[in-house]
N, C-alpha and C positions, 0 to 999 in steps of 0.2 A: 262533609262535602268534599268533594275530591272532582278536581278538574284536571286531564291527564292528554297530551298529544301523542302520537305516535305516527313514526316519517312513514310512509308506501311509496313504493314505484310510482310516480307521477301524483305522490300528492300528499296527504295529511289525517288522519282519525283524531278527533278533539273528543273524549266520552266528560261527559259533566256528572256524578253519582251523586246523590246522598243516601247512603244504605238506610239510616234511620228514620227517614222518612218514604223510605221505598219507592222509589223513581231512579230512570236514569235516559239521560239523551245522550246519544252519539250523532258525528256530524263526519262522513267520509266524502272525498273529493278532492280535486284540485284545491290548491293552494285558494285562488280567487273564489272560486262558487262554494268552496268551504266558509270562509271569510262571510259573503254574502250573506247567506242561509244562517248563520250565527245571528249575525247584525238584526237580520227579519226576526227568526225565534224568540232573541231577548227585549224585541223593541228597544233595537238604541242604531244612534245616527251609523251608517256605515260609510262614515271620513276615518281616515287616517290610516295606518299602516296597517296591515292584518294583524302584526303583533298585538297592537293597540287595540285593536278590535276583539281579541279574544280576550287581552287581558281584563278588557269592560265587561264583558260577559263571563269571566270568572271572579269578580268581584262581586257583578249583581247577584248571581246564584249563592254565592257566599250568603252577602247584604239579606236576601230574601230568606236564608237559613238563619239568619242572627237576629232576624224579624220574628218568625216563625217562632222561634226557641226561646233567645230573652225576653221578648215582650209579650208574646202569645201570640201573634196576627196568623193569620192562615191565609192561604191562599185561595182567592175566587178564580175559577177558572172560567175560560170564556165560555158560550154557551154552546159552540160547538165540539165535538168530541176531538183527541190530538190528533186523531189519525187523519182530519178534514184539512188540516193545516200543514199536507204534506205536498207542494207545491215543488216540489224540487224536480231539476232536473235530471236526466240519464246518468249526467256526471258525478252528477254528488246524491248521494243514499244516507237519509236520518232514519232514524228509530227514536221512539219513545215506549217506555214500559214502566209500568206501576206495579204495586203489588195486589190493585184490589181492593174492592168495596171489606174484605172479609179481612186485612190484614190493616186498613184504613187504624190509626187512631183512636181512642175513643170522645176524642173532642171534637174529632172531625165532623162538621155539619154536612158536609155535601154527603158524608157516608150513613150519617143517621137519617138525613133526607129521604135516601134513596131506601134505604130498610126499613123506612117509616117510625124510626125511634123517635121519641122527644127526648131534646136537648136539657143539658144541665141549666137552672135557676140561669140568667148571667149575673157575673161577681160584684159589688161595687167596684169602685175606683179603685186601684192599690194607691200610695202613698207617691208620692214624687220619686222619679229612679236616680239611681246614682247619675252622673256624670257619662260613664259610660255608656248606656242605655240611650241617653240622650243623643250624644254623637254618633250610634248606631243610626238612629230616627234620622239624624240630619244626613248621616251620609246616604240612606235607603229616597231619602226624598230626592235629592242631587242626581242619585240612579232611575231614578224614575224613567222612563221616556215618552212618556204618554198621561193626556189629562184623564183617560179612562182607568190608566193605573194608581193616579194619584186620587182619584175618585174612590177606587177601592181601594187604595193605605189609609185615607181618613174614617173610610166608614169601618177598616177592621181595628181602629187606633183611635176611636173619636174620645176616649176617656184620655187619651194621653195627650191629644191635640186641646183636649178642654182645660187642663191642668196648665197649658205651657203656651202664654200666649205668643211669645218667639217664636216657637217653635212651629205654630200653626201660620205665622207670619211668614215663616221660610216655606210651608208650604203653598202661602197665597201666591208667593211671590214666583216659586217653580210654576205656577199653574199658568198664572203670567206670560214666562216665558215660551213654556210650549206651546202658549197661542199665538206665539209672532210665527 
C-alpha cells in the first residue's frame, strides 16, 4: 500500500495504490475539495486540518490492507458500482481502477460470485492471534466511520470477534458511538 501527494499549479494529486491487491484511487484538486472528497471516499469525519485528514485516510487504507492480509477479511463493497460514487466536482477529478473479475484473487467471493464458481469449504477458527493481530483489530475498529462498516468488519471477523470478548466489547462500544 502506498499513499503518495504530489503539489500542481493551484492544487494537490493524493494517488492511494495497493499493487497487490490491484486497485488504486487518485484524488486531483484544490487543496479544499481534495481534502473533502477524501473525507467522503474513506467515510471519516471531515474536521480538522487537511493534513489530518489525509493522514486518516492513509492509515485507514493501510488499516484495511492489514485487515485484508493478516487476518483475511475482504472487503464488501457497497452495492453500487465505484464509478456511481463520482460526485465530484469540475474542480477536483478521482479515478478508481481495479484489475478485474479475471485478475481478482482466488478467495475473492465477489469474483467467484460473479463467475459463478463456488467457494472454498470456510476454515474453522484459527487459534487466538498474537498480540499484534489484535491491535490491528482494535485500531481497524477505532477507523471505522460508519455502523454499516462496522457491520461488515464483524460479519468478515465474527470468528475472531467470538474468540475475544474485549474485543468485540470495543466494537459494541464504537457502534455506540457512531450512533450519537
Amino acid at each position: 500500500m502506498t499513499a503518495s501527494v504530489d503539489i500542481l499549479a493551484g492544487g494537490i494529486r493524493q494517488t492511494f495504490t495497493n499493487q497487490d491487491m490491484g486497485w488504486a484511487v487518485a484524488f486531483e484538486g484544490s487543496i479544499e475539495r481534495t481534502t473533502e472528497d477524501i473525507a467522503r471516499f474513506f467515510d471519516i469525519p471531515a474536521e480538522g486540518t487537511p493534513f489530518e485528514i489525509h493522514l486518516a485516510a492513509a492509515a485507514l487504507a493501510v488499516s484495511g490492507q492489514a485487515v485484508a492480509e493478516v487476518l483475511g477479511g475482504t472487503v464488501i463493497p457497497e452495492s453500487k458500482p465505484a464509478s456511481a460514487n463520482r460526485e465530484y466536482g469540475s474542480e477536483t477529478q478521482a479515478s478508481v481502477s481495479t484489475t478485474g473479475a479475471d485478475n481478482a484473487p482466488a478467495n475473492d467471493p465477489w469474483a467467484q460470485a460473479e463467475s459463478g464458481e463456488k467457494g472454498q469449504p470456510e476454515k474453522e477458527a484459527e487459534p487466538e492471534k498474537p498480540r499484534d493481530d489484535r491491535q490491528i483489530m482494535i485500531d481497524t475498529i477505532a477507523g471505522t466511520g460508519s455502523v454499516d462498516g462496522l457491520k461488515r468488519l464483524w460479519a468478515e471477523n465474527k470468528a475472531t470477534f467470538d474468540a475475544d470478548a474485549d474485543l468485540f466489547e470495543k466494537w459494541k462500544a464504537r457502534g455506540r458511538d457512531l450512533k450519537k
